[in-house]
C-alpha positions in Angstrom: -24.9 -1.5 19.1 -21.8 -1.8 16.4 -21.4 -0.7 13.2 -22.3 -3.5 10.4 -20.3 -5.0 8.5 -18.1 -3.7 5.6 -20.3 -5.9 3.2 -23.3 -4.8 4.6 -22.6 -1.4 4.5 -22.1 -1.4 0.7 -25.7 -3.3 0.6 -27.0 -0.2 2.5 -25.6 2.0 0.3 -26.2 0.6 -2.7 -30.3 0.4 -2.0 -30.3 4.1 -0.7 -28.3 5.3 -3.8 -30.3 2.8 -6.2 -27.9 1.0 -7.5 -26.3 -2.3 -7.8 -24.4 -3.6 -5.1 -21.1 -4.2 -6.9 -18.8 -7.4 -6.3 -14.8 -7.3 -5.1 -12.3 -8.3 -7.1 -10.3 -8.5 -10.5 -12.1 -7.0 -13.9 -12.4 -10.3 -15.9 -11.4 -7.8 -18.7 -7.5 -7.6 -17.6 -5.7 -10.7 -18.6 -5.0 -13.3 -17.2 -5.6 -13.0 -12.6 -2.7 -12.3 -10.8 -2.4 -13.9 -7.5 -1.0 -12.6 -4.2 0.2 -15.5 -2.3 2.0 -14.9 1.8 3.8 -16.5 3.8 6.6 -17.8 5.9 9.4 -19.9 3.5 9.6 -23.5 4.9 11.9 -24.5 2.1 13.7 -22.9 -1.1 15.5 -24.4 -4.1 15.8 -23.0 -7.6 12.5 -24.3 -8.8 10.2 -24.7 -5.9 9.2 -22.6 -2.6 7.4 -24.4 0.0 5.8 -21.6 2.6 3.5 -22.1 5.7 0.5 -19.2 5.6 -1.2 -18.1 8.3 -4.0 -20.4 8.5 -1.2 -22.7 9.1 -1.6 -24.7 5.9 1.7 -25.6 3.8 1.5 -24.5 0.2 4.1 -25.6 -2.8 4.5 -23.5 -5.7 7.0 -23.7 -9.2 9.2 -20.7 -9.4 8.9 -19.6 -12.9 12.8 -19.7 -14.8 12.1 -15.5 -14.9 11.4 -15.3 -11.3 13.0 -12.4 -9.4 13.6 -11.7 -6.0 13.6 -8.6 -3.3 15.6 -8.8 0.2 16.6 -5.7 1.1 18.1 -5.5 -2.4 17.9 -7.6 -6.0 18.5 -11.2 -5.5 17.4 -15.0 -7.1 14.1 -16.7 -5.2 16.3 -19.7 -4.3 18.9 -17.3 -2.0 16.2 -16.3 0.4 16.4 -17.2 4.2 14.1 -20.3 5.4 11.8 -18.3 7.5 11.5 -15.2 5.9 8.1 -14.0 5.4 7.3 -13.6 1.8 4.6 -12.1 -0.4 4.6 -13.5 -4.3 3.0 -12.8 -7.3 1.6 -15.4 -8.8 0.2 -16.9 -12.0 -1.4 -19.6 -13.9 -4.5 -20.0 -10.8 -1.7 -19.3 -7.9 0.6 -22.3 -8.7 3.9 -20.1 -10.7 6.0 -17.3 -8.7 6.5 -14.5 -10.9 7.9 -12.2 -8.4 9.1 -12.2 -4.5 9.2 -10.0 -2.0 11.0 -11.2 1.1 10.7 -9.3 4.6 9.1 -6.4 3.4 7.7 -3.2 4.9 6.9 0.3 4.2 7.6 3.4 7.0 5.3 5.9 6.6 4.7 8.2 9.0 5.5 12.0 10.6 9.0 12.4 12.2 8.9 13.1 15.9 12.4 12.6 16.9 15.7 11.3 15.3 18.8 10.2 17.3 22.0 9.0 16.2 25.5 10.1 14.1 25.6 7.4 12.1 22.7 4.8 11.8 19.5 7.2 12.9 16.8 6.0 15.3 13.8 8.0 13.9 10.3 7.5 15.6 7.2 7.9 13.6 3.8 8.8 14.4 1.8 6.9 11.9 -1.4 8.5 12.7 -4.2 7.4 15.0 -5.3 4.1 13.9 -1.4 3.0 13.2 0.4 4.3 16.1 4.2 5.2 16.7 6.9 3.0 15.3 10.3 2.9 15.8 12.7 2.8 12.5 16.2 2.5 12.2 18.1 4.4 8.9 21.5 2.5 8.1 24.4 4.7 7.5 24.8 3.2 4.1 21.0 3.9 3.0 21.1 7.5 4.7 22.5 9.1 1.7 20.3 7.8 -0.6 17.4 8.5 2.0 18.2 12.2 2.3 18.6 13.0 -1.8 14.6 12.3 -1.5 14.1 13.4 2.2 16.4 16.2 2.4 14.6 17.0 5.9 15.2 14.5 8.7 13.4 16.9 11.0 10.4 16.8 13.4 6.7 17.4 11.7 7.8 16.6 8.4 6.9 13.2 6.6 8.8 10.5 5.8 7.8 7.6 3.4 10.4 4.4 3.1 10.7 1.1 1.4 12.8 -1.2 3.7 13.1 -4.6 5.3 12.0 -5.9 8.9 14.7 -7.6 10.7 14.6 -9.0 14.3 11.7 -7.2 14.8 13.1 -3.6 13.6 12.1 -1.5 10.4 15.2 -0.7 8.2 14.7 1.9 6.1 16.4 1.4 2.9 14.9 3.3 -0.4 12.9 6.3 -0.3 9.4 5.3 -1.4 8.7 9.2 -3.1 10.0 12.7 -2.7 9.6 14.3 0.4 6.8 16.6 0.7 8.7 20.3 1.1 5.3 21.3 4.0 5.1 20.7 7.3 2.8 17.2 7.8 0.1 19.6 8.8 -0.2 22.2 6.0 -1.2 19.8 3.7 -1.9 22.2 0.0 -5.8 22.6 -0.2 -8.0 20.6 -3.1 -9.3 21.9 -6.0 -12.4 22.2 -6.0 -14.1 18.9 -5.2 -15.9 16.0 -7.5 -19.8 16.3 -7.4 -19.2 12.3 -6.8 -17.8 9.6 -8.7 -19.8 9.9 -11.9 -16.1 10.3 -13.8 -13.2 8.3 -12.8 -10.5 10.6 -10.5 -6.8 9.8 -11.3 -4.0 10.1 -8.7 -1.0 7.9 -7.1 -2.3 4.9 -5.7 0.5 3.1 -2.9 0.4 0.7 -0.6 1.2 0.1 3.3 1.8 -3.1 5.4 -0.6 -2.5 8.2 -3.1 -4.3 6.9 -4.1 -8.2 8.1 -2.1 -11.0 6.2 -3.1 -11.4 2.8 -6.4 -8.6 3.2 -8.2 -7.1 -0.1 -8.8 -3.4 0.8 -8.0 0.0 0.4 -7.4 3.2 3.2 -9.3 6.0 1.5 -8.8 9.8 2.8 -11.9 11.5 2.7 -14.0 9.6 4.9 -16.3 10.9 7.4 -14.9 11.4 10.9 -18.0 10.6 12.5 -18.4 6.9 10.6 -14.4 6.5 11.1 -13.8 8.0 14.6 -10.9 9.9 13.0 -10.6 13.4 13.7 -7.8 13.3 10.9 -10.0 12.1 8.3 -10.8 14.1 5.6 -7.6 15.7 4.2 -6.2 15.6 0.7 -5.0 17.8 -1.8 -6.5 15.6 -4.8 -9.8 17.1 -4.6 -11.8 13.4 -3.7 -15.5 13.3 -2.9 -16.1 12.1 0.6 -16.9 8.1 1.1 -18.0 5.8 3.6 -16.3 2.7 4.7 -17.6 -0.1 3.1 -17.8 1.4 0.0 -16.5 -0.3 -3.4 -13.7 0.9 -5.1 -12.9 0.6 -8.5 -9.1 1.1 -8.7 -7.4 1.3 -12.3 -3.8 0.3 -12.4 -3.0 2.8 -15.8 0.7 1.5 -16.0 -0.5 -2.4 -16.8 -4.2 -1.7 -17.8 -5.6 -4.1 -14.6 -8.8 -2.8 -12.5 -10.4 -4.5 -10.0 -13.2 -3.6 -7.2 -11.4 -3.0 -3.7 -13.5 -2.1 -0.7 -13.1 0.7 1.9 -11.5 -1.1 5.0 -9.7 2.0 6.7 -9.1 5.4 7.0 -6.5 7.1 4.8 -5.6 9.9 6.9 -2.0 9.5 6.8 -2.3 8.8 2.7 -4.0 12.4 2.5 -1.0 14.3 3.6 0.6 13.3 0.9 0.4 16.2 -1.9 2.9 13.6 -4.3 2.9 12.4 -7.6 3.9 8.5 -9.1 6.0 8.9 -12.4 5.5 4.8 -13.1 5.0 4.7 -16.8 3.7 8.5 -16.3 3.4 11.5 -14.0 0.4 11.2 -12.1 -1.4 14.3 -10.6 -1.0 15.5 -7.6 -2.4 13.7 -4.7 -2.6 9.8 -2.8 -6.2 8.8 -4.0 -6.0 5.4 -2.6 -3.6 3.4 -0.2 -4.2 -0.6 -0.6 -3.4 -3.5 1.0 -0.2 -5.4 -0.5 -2.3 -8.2 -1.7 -4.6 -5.5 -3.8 -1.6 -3.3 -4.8 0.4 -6.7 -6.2 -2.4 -8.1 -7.6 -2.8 -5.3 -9.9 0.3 -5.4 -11.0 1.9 -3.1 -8.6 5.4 -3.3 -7.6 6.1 -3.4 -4.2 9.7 -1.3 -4.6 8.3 1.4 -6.5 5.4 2.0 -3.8 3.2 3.5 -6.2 1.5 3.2 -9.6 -0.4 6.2 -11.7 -4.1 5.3 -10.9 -7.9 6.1 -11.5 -10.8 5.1 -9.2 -14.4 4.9 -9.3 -17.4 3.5 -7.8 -17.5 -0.1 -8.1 
């Protein structure tokens, strides 16, 4: 017999806790919707984007005269490549691009090996609903890599902002500080929430292994029995424990947007990350959240920066 459904596990939930049942998505109290929008670039000029998604449908959008663009580094909407894959902030119901990133992707993971003198071949074990995955550091980015990861050794972590190209991960920006422990002495909470009740603040980031254009969050304290994780349940932040399908209410603190996200995945990987966000403030310690890019953009999150100061609740 399977496990229901993340929707009906939140019903479940809700009756045996006695509350409502709350609904996904933006808090009609934070201005006007922001709109994730992906897909693969058809054609580009200076004022319009066509892209194919991945229902296969062809969708034309205005890019707004303020528009900017990310390829690997700053650059105008109408240089990207036809066939890039995009993901855009939108406004005004989906129809304006605010924002574009092109060929993105985050490399997260714990070093197992590195080879190379000059551009590094580093594999990654990305814990064990992820995988391993194979990255490639540029000799122009290394310097910048290691002034954030000064240890490009075995067992520690590594957390990157870079580019896919012909199939590869290119690591290009550091996406936070490198944690100075070993991937498995993870710093142990204070002592933990009751529950809920009070909202939790933290670094909330994001991670591309989610499905195209998903709403959902990878949470770290999860049971290992509901998640079939025996990693689950680490984290220096001090976080009750929850079950998947539970609802999320995730504060973005740096633009003052909240919305309910539910619990798709485990956040093992997320949990060994003891870090702080310094967007607009410094955050305390601890990952609290990890969201899809469509819920991190959608709050107003940039996908550069990788994080944003965050609080979370029960939705």
């Amino acid at each position: 017999m399977g496990y229901p459904s993340v929707e009906r596990r939140r019903v479940l939930a809700a009756a045996a806790l006695g509350r409502e049942s709350g609904v996904e998505g933006p808090d009609p109290g934070s201005g006007e919707p922001l709109r994730s929008v992906v897909g693969e670039i058809l054609d580009v000029s200076p004022h319009l984007m066509t892209i194919e998604t991945s229902d296969g449908a062809q969708e034309r959008l205005v890019i707004a005269p303020w528009a900017k663009a990310w390829h690997g580094a700053d650059t105008a909407p109408a240089d990207l490549p036809v066939g890039a894959m995009v993901i855009m902030r939108t406004l005004r119901d989906g129809r304006v691009v605010d924002r574009v990133w092109a060929d993105i992707t985050r490399l997260t993971g714990t070093i197992l090996s590195i080879e190379g003198r000059k551009d590094l071949t580093v594999e990654l074990d990305c814990g064990p609903h992820r995988g391993h995955r194979t990255i490639v550091i540029p000799y122009r980015a290394s310097g910048r890599l290691q002034v954030r990861h000064p240890k490009f050794e075995p067992g520690y972590l590594l957390d990157a902002i870079g580019v896919r190209r012909d199939g590869t991960g290119l690591a290009l920006l550091p996406a936070t500080s490198q944690p100075a422990y070993l991937a498995r002495s993870v710093p142990p909470p204070p002592p933990a929430y009751a529950g809920m009740q009070s909202r939790i603040a933290g670094t909330v980031t994001w991670s591309d292994t989610f499905d195209e254009e998903e709403r959902g969050a990878a949470y770290p304290m999860l049971e290992r029995s509901d998640t079939g994780c025996a990693q689950a349940g680490v984290s220096c932040a001090g976080l009750p424990y929850l079950a998947v399908g539970s609802l999320l209410q995730v504060k973005n603190v740096c633009s003052d947007r909240a919305a309910n996200v539910p619990v798709v995945a485990c956040g093992c990987l997320a949990g060994r990350f003891c870090d702080r966000c310094v967007e607009c403030d410094t955050s305390p310690r601890g990952r609290i959240a990890e969201l899809s890019p469509s819920s991190f953009v959608e709050l107003g999150g940039d996908l550069v920066k990788g994080c944003f100061n965050a609080q979370i609740g029960l939705g």
